[in-house]
C-alpha positions in Angstrom: -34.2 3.2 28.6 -36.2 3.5 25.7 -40.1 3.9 26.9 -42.4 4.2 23.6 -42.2 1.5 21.0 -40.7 4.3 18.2 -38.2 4.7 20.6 -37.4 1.1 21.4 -37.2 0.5 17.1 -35.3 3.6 16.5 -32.5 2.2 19.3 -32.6 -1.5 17.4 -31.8 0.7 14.3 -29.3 2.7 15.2 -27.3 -0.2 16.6 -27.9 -2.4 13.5 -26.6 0.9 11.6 -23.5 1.4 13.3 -22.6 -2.5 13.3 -22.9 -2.0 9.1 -20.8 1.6 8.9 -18.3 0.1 11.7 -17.4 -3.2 8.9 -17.4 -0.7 6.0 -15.3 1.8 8.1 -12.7 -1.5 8.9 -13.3 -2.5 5.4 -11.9 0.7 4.0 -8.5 1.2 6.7 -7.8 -2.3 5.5 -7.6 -1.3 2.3 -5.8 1.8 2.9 -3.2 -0.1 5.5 -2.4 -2.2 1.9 -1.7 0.9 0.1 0.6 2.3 3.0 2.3 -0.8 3.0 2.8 -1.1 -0.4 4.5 2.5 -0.3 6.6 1.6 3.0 8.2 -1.5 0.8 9.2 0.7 -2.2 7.2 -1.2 -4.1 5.7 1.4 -6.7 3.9 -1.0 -9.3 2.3 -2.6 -5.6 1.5 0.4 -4.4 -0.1 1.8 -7.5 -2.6 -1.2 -8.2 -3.4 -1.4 -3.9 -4.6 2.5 -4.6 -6.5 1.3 -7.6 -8.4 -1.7 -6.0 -9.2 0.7 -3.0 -10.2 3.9 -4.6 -13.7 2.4 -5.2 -13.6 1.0 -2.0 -13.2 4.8 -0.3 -15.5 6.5 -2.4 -18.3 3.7 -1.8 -17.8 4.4 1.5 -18.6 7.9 0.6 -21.6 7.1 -1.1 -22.8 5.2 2.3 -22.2 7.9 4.1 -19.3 6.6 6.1 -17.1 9.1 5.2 -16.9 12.7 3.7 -16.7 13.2 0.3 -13.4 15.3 0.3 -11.9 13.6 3.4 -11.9 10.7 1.2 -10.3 12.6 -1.6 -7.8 14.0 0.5 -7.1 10.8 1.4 -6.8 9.3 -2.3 -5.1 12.5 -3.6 -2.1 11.9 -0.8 -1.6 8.3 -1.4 -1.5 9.5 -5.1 1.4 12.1 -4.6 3.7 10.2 -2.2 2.9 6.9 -4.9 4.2 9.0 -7.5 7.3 10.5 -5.6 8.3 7.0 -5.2 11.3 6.7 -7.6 10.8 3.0 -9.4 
């Protein structure tokens, strides 16, 4: 256990730290869960405005440091392609 008061603070932090990236972190795989369902229905128009709504969504989580900047790009580049390989 934590013995000095700086530690003690620092362990409150950390755990108040990870409670805020673990809802963006759920946050963002909801969003993304939208997208991959929209594609799964053939849906093209769906699954193009799902992408839209949660492109700001995975790059704010960027910006938060949740995630890496070109993990979330791959991520938003491949839901791009197979959105666009849909045929409508």
């Amino acid at each position: 256990m934590a013995n000095s008061q700086q530690a003690i603070k620092r362990v409150k932090q950390t755990r108040r730290r990870t409670e805020v990236n673990r809802a963006r972190r759920s946050r963002i795989r909801t969003f993304l869960k939208s997208v991959e369902e929209a594609i799964s229905s053939g849906d093209k128009l769906a699954a193009a405005s799902a992408l839209t709504a949660a492109q700001p969504e995975i790059m704010r989580g960027v910006t938060r440091g949740v995630l890496h900047k070109n993990t979330a790009s791959r991520k938003i580049s491949r839901l791009s392609a197979r959105i666009k390989s849909m045929d409508s």
